[in-house]
C-alpha positions in Angstrom: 0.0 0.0 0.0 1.1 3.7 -0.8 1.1 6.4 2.7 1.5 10.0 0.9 2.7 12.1 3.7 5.6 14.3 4.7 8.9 14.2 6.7 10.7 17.1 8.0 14.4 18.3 7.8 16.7 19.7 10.0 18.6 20.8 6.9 21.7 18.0 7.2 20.1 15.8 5.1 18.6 13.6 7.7 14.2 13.3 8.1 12.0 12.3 10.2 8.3 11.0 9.7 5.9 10.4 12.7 3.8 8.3 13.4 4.8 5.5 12.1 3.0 1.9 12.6 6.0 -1.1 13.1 6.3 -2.5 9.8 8.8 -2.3 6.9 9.3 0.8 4.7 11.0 1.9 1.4 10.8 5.8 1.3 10.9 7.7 -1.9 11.1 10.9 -2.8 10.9 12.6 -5.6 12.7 16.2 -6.4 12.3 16.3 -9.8 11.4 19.8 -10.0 14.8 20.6 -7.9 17.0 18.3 -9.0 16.0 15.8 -11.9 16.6 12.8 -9.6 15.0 10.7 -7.2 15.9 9.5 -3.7 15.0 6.5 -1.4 15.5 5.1 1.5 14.6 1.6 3.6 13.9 1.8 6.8 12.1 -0.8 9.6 10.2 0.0 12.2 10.7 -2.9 14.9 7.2 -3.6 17.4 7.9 -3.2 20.4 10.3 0.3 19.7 8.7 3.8 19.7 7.8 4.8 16.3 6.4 8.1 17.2 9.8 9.4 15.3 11.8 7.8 12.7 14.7 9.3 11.3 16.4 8.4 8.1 19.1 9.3 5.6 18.0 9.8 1.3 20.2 8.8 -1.1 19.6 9.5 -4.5 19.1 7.4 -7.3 18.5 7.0 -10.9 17.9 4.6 -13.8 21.1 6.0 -15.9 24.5 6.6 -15.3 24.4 9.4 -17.9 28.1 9.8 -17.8 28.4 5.8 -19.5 25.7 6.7 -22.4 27.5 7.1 -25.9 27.8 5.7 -29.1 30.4 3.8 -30.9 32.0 4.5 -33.4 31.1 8.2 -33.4 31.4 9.2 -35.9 29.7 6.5 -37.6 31.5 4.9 -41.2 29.9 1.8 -41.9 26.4 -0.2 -42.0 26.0 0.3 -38.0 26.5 2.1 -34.9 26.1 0.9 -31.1 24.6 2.4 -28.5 26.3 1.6 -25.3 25.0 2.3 -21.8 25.4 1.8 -17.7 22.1 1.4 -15.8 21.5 1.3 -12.2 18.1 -0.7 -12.3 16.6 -3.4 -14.8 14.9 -0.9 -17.1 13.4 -0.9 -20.4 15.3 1.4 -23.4 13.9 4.0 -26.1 16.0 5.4 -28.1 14.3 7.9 -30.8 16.6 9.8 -33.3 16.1 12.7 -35.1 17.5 14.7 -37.8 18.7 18.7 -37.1 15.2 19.5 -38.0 13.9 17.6 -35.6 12.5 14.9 -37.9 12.0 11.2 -36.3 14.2 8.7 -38.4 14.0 6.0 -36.0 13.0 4.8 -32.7 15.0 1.8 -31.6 13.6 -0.5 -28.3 15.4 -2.8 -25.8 16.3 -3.2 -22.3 19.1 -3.1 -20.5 20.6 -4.8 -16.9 21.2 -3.1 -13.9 24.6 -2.3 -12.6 26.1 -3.9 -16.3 28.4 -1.3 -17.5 28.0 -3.1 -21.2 24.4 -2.8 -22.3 23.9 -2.8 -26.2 21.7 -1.4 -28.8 23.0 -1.8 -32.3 21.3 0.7 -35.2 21.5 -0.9 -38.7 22.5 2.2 -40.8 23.5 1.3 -44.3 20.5 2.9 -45.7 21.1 6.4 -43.7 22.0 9.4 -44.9 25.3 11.5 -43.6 24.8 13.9 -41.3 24.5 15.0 -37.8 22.1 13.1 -35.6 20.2 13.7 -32.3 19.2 10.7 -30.2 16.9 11.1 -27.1 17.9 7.9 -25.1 14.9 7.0 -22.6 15.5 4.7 -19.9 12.4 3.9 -18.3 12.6 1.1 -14.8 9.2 -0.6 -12.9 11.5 -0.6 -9.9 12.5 3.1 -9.8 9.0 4.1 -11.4 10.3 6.6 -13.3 11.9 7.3 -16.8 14.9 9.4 -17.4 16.5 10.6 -20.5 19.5 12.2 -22.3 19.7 13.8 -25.5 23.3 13.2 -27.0 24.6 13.9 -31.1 25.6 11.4 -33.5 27.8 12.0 -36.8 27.2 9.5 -39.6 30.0 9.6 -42.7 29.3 7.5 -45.7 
């Protein structure tokens, strides 16, 4: 079951929730709007302990490592070109490319392993024009429940 609620901070980074029942929790929250990440924590409330105050530590999270998202070669010679990524969770992979003009050539689908610094898309592109590409690469995880994305250019030389 979902409890919405609120915790307060004392600005240090540590929060604290009351009233909480003894039972185990997984806290997330979500900063989007601040910080285009997401945080969570696990905590347990033992029976028998006070759980009129719980206090707990966020660490943040995400689906992509976006520092480990490229392409190979770049630029491109040949009849294809990889996509290579790190994930942090199981997730599921869309990757749509676009011309300079922002017109859709492609959108590519997969998935991708969590904590596998080797994940693989490969774009067939013998019948692609040279030119300068931009590829949004989506990676979207049922465990994190969110997507996150990075937009990232791709040359192509025939």
């Amino acid at each position: 079951s979902i409890i919405k609620g609120s915790a307060t901070s004392s600005g240090n980074g540590i929060y604290t929730i009351l009233g909480l029942s003894p039972d185990n929790y997984t806290i997330r929250a979500d900063f989007t709007s601040l910080y285009s990440s997401q945080s969570v924590a696990n905590i347990k409330v033992s029976a028998g302990l006070s759980a009129t105050s719980v206090d707990f530590t966020l660490s943040s999270i995400s689906n992509l490592n976006l520092n480990k998202v490229y392409t190979y070669p770049n630029p491109a010679k040949g009849s294809s070109v990889t996509f290579r990524y790190s994930l942090n969770a199981d997730a599921n992979i869309i990757i749509k490319i676009y011309t300079l003009n922002a017109e859709k050539i492609t959108e590519l689908r997969g998935s991708g392993i969590g904590g596998k610094d080797d994940n693989e898309i490969v774009w067939n592109i013998s019948n692609v024009d040279s030119g300068v590409y931009l590829y949004q690469f989506e990676a979207e995880s049922s465990v994190l429940g969110k997507a996150q994305n990075v937009i990232k250019k791709l040359a192509i030389i025939k």
